[in-house]
N, CA, C and O of each residue as an XYZ file, in Angstrom:
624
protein
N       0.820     -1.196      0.000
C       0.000      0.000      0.000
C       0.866      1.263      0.000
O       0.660      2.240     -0.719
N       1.759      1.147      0.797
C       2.806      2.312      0.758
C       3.553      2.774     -0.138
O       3.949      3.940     -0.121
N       3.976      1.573     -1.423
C       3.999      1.862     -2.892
C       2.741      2.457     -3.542
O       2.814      3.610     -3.966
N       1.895      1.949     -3.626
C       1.283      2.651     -4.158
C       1.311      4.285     -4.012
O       1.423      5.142     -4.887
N       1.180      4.398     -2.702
C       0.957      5.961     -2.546
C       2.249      7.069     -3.174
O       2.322      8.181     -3.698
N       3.197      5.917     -2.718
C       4.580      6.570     -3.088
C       4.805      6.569     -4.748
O       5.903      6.917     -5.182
N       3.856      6.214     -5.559
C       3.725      5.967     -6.736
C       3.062      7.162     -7.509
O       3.504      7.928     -8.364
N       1.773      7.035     -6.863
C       0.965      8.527     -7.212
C       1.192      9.466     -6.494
O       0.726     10.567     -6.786
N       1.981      9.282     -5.345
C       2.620     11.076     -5.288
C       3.678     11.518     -6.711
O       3.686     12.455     -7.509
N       4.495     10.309     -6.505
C       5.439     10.532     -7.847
C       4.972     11.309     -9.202
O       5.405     12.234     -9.889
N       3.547     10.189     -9.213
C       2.755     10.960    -10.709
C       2.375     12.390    -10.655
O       2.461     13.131    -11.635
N       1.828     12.872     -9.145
C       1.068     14.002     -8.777
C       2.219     15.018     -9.422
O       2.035     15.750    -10.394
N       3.456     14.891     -8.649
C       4.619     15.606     -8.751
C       5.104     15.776    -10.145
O       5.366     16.923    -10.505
N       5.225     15.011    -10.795
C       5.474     14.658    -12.359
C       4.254     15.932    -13.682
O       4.549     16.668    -14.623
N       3.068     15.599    -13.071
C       2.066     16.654    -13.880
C       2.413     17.913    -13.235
O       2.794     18.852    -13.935
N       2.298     18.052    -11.700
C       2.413     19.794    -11.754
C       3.427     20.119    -11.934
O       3.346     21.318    -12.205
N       4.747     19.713    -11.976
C       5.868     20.094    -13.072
C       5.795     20.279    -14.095
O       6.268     21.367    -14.423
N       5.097     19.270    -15.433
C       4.913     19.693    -16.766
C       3.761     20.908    -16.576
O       3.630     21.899    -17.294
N       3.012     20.559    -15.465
C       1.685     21.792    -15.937
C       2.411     23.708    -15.523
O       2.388     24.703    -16.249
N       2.818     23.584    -14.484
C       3.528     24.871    -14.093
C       4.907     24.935    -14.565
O       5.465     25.877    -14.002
N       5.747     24.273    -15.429
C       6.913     24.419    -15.515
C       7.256     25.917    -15.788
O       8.164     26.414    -15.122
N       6.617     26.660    -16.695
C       6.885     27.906    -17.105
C       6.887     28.988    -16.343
O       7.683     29.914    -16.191
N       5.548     28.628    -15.756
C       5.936     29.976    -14.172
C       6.741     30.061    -12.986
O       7.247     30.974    -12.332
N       6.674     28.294    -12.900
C       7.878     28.497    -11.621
C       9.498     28.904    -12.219
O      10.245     29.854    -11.983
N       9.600     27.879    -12.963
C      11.437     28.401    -13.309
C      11.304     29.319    -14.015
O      12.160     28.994    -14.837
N      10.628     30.918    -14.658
C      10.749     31.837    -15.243
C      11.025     32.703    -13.958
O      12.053     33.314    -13.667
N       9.721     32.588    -13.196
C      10.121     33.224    -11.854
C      11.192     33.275    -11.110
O      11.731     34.320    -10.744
N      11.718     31.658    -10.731
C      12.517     31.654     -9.906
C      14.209     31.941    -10.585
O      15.264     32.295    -10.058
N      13.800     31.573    -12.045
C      15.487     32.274    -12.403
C      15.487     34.055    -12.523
O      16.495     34.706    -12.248
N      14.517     34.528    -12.863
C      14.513     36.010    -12.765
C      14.667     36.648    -11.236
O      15.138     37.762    -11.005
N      14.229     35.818    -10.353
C      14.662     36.296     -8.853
C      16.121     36.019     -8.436
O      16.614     36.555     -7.444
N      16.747     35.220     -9.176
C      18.006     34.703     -8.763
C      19.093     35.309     -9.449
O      20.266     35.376     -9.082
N      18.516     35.785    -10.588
C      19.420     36.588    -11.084
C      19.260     37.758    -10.560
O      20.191     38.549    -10.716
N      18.262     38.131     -9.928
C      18.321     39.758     -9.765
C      19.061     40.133     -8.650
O      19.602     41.239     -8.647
N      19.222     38.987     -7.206
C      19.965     38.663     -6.483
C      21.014     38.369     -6.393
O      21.585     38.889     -5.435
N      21.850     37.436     -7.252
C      22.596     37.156     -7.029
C      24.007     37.492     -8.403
O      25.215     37.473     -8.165
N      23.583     37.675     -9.299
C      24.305     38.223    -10.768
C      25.221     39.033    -10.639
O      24.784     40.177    -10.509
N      26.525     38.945    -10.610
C      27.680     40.454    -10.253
C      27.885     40.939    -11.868
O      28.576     41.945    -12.025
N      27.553     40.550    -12.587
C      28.462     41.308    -13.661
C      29.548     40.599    -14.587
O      29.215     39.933    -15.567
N      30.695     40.768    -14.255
C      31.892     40.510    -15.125
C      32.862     39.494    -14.229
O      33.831     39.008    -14.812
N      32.604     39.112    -12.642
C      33.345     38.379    -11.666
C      33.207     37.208    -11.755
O      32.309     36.643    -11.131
N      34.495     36.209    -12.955
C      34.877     35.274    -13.269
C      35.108     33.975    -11.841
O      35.242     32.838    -12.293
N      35.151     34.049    -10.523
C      35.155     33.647     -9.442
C      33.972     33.135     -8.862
O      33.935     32.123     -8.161
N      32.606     34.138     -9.286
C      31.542     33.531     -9.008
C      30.853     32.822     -9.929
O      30.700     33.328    -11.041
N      30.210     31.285     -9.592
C      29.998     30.393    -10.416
C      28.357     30.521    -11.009
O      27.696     30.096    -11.955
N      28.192     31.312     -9.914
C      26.644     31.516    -10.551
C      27.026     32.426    -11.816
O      27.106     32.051    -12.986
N      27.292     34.002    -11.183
C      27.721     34.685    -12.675
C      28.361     34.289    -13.785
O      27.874     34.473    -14.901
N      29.781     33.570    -13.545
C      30.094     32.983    -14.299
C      29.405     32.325    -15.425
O      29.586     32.486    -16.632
N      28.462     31.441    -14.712
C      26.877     30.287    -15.248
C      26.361     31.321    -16.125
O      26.558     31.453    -17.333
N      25.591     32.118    -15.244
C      24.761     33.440    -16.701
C      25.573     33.916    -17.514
O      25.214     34.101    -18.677
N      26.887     34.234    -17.086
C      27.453     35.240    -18.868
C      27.905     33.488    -19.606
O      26.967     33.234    -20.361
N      28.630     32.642    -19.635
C      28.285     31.635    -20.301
C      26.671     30.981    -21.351
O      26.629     30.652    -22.537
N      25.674     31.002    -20.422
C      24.646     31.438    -21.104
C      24.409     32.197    -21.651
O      24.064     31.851    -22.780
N      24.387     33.287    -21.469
C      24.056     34.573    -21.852
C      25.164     34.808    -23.545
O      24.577     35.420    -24.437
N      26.116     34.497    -23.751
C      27.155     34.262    -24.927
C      26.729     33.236    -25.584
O      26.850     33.150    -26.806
N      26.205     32.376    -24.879
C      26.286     30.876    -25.825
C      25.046     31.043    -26.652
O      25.094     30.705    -27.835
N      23.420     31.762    -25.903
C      22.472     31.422    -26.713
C      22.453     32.909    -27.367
O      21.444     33.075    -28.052
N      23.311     34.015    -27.325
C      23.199     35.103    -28.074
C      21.691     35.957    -27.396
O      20.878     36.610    -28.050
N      21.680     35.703    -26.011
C      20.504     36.495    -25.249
C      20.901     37.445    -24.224
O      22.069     37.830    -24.186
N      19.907     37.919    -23.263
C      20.265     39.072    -22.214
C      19.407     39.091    -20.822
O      18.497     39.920    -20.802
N      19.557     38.400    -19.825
C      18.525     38.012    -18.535
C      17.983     36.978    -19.227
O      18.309     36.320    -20.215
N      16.630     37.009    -18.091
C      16.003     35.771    -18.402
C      14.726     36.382    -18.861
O      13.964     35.565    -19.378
N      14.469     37.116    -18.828
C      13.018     37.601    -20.038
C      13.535     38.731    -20.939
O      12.810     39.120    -21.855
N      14.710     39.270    -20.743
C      15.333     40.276    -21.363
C      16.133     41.047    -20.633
O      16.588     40.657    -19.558
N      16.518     42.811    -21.396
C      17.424     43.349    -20.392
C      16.838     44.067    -19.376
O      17.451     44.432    -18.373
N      15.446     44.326    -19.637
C      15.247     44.784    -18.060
C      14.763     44.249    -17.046
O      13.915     44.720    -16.289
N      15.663     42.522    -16.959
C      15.502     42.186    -15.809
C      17.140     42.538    -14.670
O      17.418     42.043    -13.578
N      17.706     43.277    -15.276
C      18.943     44.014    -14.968
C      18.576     45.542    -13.954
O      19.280     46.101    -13.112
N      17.444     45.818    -14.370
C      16.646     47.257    -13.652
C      16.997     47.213    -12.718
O      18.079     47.796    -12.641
N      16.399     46.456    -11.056
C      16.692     46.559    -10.370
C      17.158     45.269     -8.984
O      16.616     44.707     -8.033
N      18.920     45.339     -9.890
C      19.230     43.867     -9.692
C      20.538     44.021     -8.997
O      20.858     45.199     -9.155
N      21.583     43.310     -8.202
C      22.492     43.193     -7.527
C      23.472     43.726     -8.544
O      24.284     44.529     -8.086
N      23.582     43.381    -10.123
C      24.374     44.326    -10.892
C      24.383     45.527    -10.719
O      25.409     46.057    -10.292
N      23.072     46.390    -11.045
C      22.692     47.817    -10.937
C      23.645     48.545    -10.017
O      24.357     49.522    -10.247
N      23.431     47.598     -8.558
C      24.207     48.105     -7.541
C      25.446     47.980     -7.334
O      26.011     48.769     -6.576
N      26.044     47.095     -7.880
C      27.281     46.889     -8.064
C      28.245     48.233     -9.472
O      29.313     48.844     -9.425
N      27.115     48.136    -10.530
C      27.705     48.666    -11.860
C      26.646     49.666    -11.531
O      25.753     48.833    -11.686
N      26.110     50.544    -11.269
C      25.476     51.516    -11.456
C      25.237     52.511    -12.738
O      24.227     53.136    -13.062
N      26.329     52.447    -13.256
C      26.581     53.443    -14.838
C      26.468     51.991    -15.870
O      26.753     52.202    -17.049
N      26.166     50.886    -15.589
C      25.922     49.959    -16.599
C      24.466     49.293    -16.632
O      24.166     48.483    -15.755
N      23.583     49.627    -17.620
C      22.362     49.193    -17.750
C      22.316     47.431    -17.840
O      21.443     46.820    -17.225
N      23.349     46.715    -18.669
C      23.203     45.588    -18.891
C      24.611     45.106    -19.182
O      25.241     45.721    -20.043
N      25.164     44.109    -18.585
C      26.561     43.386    -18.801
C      26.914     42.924    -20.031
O      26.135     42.551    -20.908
N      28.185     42.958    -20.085
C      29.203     43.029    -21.529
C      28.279     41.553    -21.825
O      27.718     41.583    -22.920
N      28.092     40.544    -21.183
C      27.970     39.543    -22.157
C      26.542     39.499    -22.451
O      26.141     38.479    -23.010
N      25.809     40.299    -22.212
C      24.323     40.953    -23.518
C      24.860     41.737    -24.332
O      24.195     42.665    -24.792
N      26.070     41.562    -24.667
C      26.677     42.601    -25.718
C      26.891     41.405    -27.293
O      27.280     40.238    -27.342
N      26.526     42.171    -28.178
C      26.863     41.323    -29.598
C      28.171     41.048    -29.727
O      29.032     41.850    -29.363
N      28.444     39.888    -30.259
C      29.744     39.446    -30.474
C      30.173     38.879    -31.913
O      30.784     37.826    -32.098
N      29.737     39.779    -32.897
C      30.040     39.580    -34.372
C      31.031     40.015    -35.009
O      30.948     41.006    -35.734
N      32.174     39.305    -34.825
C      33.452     39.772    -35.454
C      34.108     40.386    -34.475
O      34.001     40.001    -33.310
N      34.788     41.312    -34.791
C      35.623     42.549    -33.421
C      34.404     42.841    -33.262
O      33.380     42.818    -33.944
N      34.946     43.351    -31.390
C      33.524     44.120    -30.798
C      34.695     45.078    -30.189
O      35.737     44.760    -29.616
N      34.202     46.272    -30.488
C      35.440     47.525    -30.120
C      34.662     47.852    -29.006
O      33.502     47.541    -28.740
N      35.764     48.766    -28.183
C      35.236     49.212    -27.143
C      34.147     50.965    -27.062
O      33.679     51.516    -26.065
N      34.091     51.305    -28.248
C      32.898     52.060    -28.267
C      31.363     51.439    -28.398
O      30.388     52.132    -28.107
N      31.243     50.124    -28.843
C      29.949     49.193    -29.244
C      30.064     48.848    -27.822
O      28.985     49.003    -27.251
N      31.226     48.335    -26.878
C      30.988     47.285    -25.691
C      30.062     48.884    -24.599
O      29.153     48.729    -23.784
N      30.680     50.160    -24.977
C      30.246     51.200    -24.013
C      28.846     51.483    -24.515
O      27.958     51.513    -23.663
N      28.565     51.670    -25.635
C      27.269     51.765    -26.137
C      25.926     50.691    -25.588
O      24.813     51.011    -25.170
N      26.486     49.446    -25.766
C      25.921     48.425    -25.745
C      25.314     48.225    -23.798
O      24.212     48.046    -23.279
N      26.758     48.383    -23.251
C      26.158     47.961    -21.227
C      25.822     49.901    -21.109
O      25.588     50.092    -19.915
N      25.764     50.753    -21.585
C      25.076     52.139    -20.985
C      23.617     52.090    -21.633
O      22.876     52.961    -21.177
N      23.185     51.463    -22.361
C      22.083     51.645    -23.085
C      21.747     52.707    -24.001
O      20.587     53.073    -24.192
N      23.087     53.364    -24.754
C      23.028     54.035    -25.778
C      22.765     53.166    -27.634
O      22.341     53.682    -28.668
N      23.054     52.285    -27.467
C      23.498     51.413    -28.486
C      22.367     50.144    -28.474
O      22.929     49.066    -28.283
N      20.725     50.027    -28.657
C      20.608     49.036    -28.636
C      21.033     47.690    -29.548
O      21.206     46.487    -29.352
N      21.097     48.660    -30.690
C      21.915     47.332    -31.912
C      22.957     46.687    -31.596
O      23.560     46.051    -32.461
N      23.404     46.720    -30.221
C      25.030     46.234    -30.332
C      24.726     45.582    -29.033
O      25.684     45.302    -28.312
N      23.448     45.286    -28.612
C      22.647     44.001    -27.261
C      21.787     43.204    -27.926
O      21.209     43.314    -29.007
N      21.810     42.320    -27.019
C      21.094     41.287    -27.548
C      19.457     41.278    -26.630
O      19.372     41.455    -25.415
N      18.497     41.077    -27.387
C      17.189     41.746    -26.997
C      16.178     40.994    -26.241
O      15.346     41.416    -25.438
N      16.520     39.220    -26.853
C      15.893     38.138    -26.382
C      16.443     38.107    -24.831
O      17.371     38.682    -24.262
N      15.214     36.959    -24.321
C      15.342     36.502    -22.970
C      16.141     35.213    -22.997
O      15.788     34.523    -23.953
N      17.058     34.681    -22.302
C      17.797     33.838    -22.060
C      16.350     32.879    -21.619
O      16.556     31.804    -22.183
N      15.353     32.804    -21.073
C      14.797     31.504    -20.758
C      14.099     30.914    -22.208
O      14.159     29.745    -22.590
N      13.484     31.942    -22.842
C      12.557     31.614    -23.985
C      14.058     31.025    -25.061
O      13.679     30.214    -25.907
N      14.991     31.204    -25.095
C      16.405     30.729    -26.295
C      16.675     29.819    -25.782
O      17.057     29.065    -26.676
N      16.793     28.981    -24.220
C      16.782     28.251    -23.873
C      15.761     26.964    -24.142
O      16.150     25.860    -24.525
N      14.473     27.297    -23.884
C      13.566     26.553    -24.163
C      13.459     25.664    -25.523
O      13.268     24.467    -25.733
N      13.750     27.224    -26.656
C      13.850     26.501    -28.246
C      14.478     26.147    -28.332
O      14.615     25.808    -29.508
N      15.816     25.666    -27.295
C      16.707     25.424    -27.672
C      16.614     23.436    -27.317
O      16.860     22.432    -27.985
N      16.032     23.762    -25.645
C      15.774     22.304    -25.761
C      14.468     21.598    -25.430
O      14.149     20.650    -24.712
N      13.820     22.473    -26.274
C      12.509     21.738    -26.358
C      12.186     20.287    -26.882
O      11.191     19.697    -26.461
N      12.897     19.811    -27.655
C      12.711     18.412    -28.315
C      12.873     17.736    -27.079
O      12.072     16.871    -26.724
N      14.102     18.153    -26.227
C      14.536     17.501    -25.472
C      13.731     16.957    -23.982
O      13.591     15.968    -23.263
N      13.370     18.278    -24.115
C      11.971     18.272    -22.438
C      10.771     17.256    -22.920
O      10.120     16.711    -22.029
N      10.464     16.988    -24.252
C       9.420     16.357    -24.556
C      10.159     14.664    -24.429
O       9.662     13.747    -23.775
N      10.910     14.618    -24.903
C      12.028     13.223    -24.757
C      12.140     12.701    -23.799
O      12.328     11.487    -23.720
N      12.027     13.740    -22.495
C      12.250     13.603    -21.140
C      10.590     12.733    -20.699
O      10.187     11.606    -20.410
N      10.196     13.769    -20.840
C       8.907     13.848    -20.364
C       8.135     12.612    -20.873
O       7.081     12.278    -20.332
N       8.678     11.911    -21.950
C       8.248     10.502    -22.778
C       8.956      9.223    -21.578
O       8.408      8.186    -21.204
N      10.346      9.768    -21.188
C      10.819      8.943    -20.553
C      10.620      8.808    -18.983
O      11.102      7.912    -18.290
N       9.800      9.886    -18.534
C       9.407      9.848    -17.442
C       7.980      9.035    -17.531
O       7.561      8.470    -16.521
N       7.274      8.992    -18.717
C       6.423      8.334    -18.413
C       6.374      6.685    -18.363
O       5.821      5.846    -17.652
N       7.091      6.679    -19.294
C       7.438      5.115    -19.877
C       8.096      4.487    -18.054
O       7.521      3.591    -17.436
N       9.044      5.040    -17.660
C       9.697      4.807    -16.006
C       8.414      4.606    -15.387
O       8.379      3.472    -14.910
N       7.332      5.250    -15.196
C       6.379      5.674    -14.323
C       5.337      4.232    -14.865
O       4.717      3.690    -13.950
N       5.200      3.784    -15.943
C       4.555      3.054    -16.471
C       5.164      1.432    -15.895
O       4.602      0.516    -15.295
N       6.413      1.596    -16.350
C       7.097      0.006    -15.765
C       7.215      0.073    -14.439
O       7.090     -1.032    -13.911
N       7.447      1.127    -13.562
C       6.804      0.950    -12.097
C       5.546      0.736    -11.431
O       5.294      0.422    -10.268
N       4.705      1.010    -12.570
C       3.198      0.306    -12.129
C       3.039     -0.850    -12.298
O       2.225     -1.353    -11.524
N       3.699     -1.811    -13.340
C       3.280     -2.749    -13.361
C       4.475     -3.520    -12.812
O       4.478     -4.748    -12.890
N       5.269     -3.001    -12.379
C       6.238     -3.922    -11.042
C       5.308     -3.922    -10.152
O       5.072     -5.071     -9.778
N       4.684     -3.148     -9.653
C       3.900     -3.039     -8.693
C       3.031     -3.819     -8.764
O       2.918     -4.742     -7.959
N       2.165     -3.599     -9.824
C       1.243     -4.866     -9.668
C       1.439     -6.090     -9.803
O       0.486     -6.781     -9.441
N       2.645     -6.826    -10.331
C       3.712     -7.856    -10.596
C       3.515     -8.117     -9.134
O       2.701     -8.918     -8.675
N       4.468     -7.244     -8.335
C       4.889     -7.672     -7.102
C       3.363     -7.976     -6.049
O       3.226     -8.918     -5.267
N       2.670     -7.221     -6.243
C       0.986     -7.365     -5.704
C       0.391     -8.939     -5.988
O      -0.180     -9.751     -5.261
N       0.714     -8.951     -7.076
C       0.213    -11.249     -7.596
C       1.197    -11.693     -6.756
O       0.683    -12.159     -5.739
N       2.516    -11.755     -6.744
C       3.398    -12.232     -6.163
C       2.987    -12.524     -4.582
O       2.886    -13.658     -4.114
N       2.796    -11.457     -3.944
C       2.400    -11.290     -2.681
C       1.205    -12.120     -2.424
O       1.028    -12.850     -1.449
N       0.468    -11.930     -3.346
C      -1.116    -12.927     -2.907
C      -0.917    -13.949     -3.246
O      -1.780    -14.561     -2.618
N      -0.389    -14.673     -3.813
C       0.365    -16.078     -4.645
C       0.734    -16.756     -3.707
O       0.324    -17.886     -3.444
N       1.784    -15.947     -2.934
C       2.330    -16.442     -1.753
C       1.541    -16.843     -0.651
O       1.728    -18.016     -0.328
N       0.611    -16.137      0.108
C      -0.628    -16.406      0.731
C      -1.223    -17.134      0.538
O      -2.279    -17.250      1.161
């Protein structure tokens, strides 16, 4: 009986993840960045984590750049609207485009998208792949279960 339950909590847990996925982790990475994000400080692994992202999918925050408004950067960089790595990186990037680009004189020379939505297209095939393989897991644990349930009364 205690499988069981421990079974359909599993499932319970499994749907309100696919059903809320979008609001909770949009939320909770836009709070974490606004907290915790320094800027350009190669030492911290979180920052580090976002400008890596932030370069790799050619984006800027996680819904865009003004989730930079009023964020642990701001306070740190005050004269910088948005960090070098929401800055375009096509060919040389001189240092009048990199000043243009983090003061918010220059929007052509930032990148405009949100890091969660470039993320998503990025691995969307993949979340559905997942989400196939979570069920298929969830499926052969039911019928262990009920396997093991004959077993048990068999025995009796």
């Amino acid at each position: 009986m205690l499988i069981l339950f421990i079974f359909l909590a599993e499932l319970a847990a499994a749907i309100l993840a696919f059903l809320f996925r979008e609001h909770l982790t949009r939320d909770y990475f836009s709070r974490e960045l606004k907290r915790h994000y320094q800027g350009r400080n190669n030492s911290d692994v979180f920052t580090s984590t976002w400008n890596a992202i932030m370069t790799t999918f050619d984006c800027c925050g996680v819904s865009g750049p003004e989730d930079f408004e009023e964020s642990l950067f701001r306070l740190l960089s005050p004269n910088k609207l948005v960090p070098e790595a929401c800055c375009q990186r096509n060919g040389y990037l001189g240092d009048v485009s990199v000043e243009q680009c983090v003061s918010g004189g220059g929007l052509a020379f930032r990148h405009n998208k949100g890091c969660y939505s470039a993320m998503v297209d990025y691995f969307e095939t993949y979340i559905y792949t997942a989400g196939a393989l979570a069920i298929v897991v969830l499926t052969i644990e039911l019928f262990a279960m009920v396997f093991a349930m004959c077993l048990f009364k068999g025995i009796q």
